[in-house]
C-alpha positions as CSV (number, residue, x, y, z in Angstrom):
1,X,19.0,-31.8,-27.8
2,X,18.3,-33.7,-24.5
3,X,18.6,-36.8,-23.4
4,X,15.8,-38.8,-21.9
5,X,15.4,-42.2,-20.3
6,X,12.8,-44.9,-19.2
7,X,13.5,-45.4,-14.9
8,X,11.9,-46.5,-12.3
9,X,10.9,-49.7,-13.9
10,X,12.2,-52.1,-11.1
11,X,9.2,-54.1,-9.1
12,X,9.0,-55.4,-5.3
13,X,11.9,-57.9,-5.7
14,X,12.0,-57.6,-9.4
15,X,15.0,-55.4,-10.5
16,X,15.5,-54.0,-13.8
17,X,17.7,-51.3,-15.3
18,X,21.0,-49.1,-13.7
19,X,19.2,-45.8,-12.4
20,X,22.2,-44.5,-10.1
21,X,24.9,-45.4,-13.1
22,X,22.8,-43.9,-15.5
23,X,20.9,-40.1,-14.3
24,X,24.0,-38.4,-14.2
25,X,24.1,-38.5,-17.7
26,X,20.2,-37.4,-18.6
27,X,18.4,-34.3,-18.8
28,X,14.9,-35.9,-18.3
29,X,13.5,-39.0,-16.4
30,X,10.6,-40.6,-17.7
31,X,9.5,-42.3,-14.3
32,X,7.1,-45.7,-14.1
33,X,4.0,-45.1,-13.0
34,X,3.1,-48.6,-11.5
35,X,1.1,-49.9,-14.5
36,X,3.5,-51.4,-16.3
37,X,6.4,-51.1,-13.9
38,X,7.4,-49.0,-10.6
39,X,5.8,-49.1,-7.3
40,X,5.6,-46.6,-4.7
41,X,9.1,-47.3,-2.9
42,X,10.9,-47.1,-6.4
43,X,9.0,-44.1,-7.5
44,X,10.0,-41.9,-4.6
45,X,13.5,-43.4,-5.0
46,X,13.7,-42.7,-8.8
47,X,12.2,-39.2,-8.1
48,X,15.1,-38.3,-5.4
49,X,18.1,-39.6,-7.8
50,X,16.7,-37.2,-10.0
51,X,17.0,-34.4,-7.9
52,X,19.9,-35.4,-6.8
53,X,20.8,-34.7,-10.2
54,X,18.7,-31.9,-11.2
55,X,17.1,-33.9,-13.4
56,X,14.2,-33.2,-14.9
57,X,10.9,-35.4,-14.1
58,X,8.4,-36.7,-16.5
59,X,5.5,-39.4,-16.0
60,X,5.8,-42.7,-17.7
61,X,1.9,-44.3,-17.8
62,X,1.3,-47.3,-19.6
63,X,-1.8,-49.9,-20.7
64,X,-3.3,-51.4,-17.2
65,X,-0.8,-54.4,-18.4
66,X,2.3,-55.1,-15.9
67,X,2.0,-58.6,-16.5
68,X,3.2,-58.0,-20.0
69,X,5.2,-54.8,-19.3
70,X,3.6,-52.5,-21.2
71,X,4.1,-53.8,-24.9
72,X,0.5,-55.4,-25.4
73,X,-2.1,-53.0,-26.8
74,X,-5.5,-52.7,-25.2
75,X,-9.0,-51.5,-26.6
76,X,-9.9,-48.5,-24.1
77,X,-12.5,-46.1,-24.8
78,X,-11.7,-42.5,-25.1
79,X,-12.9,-42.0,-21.3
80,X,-10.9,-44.8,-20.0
81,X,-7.7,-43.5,-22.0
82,X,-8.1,-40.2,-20.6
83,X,-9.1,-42.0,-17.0
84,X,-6.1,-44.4,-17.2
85,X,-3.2,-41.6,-17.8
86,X,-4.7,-38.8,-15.8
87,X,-4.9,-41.6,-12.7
88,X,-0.7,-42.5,-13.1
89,X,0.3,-38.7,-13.8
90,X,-1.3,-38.2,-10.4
91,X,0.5,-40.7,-8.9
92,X,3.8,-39.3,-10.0
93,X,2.9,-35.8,-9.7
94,X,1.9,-36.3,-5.9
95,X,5.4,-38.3,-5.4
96,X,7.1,-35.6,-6.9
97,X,5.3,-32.6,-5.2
98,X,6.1,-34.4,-1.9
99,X,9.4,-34.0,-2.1
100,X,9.8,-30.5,-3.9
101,X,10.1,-31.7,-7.4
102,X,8.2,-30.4,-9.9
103,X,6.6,-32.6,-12.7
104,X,7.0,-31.3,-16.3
105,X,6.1,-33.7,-19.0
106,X,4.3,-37.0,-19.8
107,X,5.7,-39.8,-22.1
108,X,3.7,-43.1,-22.7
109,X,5.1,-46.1,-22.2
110,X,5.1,-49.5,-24.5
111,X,2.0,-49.7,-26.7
112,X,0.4,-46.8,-25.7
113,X,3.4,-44.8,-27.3
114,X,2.9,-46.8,-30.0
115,X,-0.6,-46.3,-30.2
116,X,-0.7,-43.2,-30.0
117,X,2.0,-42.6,-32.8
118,X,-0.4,-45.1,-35.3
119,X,-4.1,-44.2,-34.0
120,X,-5.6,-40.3,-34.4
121,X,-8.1,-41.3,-32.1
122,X,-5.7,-43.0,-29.6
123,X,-3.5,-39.4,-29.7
124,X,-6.6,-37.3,-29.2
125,X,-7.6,-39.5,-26.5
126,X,-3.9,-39.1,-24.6
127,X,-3.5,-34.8,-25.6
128,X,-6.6,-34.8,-24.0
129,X,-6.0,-36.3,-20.8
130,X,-2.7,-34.0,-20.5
131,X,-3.9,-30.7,-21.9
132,X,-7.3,-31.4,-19.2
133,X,-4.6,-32.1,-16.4
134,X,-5.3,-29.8,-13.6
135,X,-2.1,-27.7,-14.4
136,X,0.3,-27.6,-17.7
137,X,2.2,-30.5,-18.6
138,X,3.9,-31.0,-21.8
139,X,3.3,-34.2,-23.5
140,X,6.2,-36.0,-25.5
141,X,5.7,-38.1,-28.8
142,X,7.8,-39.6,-31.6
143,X,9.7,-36.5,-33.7
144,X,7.8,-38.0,-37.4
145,X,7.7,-36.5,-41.1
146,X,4.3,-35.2,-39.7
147,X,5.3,-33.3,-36.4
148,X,3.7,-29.9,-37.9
149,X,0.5,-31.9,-38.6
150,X,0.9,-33.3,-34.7
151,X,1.9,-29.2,-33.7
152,X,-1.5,-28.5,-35.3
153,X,-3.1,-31.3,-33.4
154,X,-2.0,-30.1,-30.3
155,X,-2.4,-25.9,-30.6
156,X,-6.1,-27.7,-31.2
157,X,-6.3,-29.6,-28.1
158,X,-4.6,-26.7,-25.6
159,X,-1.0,-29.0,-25.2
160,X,2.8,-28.3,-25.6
161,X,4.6,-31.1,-27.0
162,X,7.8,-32.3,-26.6
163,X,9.5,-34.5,-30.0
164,X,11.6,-36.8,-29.1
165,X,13.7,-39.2,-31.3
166,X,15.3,-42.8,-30.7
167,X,19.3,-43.6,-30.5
168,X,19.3,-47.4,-30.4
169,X,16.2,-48.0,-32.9
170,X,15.8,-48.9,-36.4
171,X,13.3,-46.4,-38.3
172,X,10.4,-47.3,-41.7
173,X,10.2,-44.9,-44.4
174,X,6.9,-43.8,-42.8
175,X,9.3,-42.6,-39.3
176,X,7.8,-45.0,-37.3
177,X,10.0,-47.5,-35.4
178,X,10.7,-50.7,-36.9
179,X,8.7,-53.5,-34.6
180,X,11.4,-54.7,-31.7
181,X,10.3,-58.8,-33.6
182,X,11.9,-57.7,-37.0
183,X,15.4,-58.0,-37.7
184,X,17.6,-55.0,-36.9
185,X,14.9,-53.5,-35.4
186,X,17.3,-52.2,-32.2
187,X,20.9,-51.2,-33.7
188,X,24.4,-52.0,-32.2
189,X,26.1,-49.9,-30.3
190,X,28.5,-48.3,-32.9
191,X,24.8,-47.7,-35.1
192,X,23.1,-46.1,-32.4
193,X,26.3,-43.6,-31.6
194,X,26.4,-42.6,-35.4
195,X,22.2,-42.4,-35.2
196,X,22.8,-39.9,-32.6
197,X,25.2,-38.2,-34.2
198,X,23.4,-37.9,-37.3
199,X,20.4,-36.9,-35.4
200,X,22.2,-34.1,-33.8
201,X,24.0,-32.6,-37.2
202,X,21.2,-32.6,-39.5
203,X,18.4,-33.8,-37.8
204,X,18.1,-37.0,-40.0
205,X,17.9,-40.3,-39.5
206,X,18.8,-43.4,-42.4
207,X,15.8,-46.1,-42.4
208,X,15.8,-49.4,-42.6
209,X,15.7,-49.0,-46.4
210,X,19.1,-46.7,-46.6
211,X,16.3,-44.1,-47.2
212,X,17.4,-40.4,-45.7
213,X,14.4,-38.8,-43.6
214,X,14.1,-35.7,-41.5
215,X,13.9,-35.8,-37.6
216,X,13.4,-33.0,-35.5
217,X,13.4,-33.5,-32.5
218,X,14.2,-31.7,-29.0
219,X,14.9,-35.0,-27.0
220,X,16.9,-38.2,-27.9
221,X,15.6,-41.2,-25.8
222,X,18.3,-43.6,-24.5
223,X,18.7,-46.7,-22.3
224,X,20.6,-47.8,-19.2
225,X,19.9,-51.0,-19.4
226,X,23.3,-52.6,-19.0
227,X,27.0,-51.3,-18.7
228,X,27.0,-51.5,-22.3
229,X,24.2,-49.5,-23.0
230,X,25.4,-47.3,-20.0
231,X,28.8,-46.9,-21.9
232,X,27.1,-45.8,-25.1
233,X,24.6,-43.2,-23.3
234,X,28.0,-41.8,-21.8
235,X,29.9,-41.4,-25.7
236,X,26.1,-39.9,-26.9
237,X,26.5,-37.2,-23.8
238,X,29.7,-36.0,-25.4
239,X,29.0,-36.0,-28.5
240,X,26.1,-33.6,-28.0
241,X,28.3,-31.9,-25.8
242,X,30.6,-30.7,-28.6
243,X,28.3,-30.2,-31.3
């Protein structure tokens, strides 16, 4: 299982996140776009640490909603979803292709992730606007009880998929992500090391119930937010190293 992270999400003089303390330990870079965070300067930069790493490069589009860093849902049409994403993927793709590094996936950010995980129309919407892309990218979603119903969804819509599943947050019964508002919704440190180690064992995850439900997934999605956080992603690295 790989590890991916959210980068690139500093601002003009804004600054947010440890990119340089954090890539070395990541296989994949899910890199702002500039409509929730990011800007040209910080994409190229965020695009060259990942080389430097041989890291591999994903786009990170969000809502039209910087103000509010992603996390407030919009009501888009179909054409202006598809619009939306295909217009940031470009951005990245372009950055990327400029200096020799290849795009691979697509990972929404905020609300449109969790849109898209809620909404069938929202999730059509977004498989379109990857698998209509001008070349093959693999779009990433939340690893759920109904990834072979989402596998079916996509063969349908010409797309590869990428599951991903989440080290520091709480999970429903339903294997959605508890609301960030709720208590417990983002564990401690010591819960999110023995979610990842669950996760990487048996593919399981206990929700906020105590309920055991499957997760299968082919990415686990940290943060390097803080030296804390840093710290953690570090432990998580070795112990999928030595499963």
């Amino acid at each position: 299982m790989k590890l991916n992270c959210d980068l690139g999400e500093s601002y003009g003089n804004w600054s947010i996140g440890n990119d340089e303390a954090v890539m070395p330990f990541i296989d994949q870079a899910n890199i702002a776009c500039g409509f929730h965070a990011g800007d040209p300067m910080v994409m190229t930069k965020t695009i060259q640490l990942a080389k430097q790493h041989n890291v591999e490069v994903g786009a990170h589009p969000s809502y039209p909603d910087l103000n509010g860093f992603g996390r407030r849902s919009m009501q888009c049409s179909r054409d202006e979803l598809i619009s939306l994403v295909r217009y940031q993927v470009a951005a990245i793709d372009g950055v990327a292709k400029s200096l020799d590094v290849e795009l691979s996936y697509v990972k929404p950010h905020g609300a449109l992730y969790n849109d898209m995980m809620k909404s069938d129309s929202v999730r059509e919407s977004l498989m379109d606007a990857v698998s209509g892309y001008h070349r093959p990218l693999k779009l990433m979603l939340q690893a759920t009880p109904l990834y072979e119903i989402h596998k079916e969804e996509a063969e349908k819509a010409g797309v590869s998929l990428l599951f991903e599943a989440f080290a520091d947050r709480c999970y429903t019964d339903e294997g959605l992500l508890v609301k960030r508002g709720e208590k417990g919704a983002v564990h401690s440190s010591q819960l999110m090391l023995e979610q990842a180690q669950l996760l990487a064992t048996e593919k399981q995850v206990i929700t906020q119930t105590g309920k055991r439900i499957s997760v299968a997934a082919d990415s686990l999605c940290v943060h390097g937010d803080n030296q804390e956080s840093i710290d953690s992603v570090k432990q998580i690295k070795h112990i999928l190293a030595n499963i």
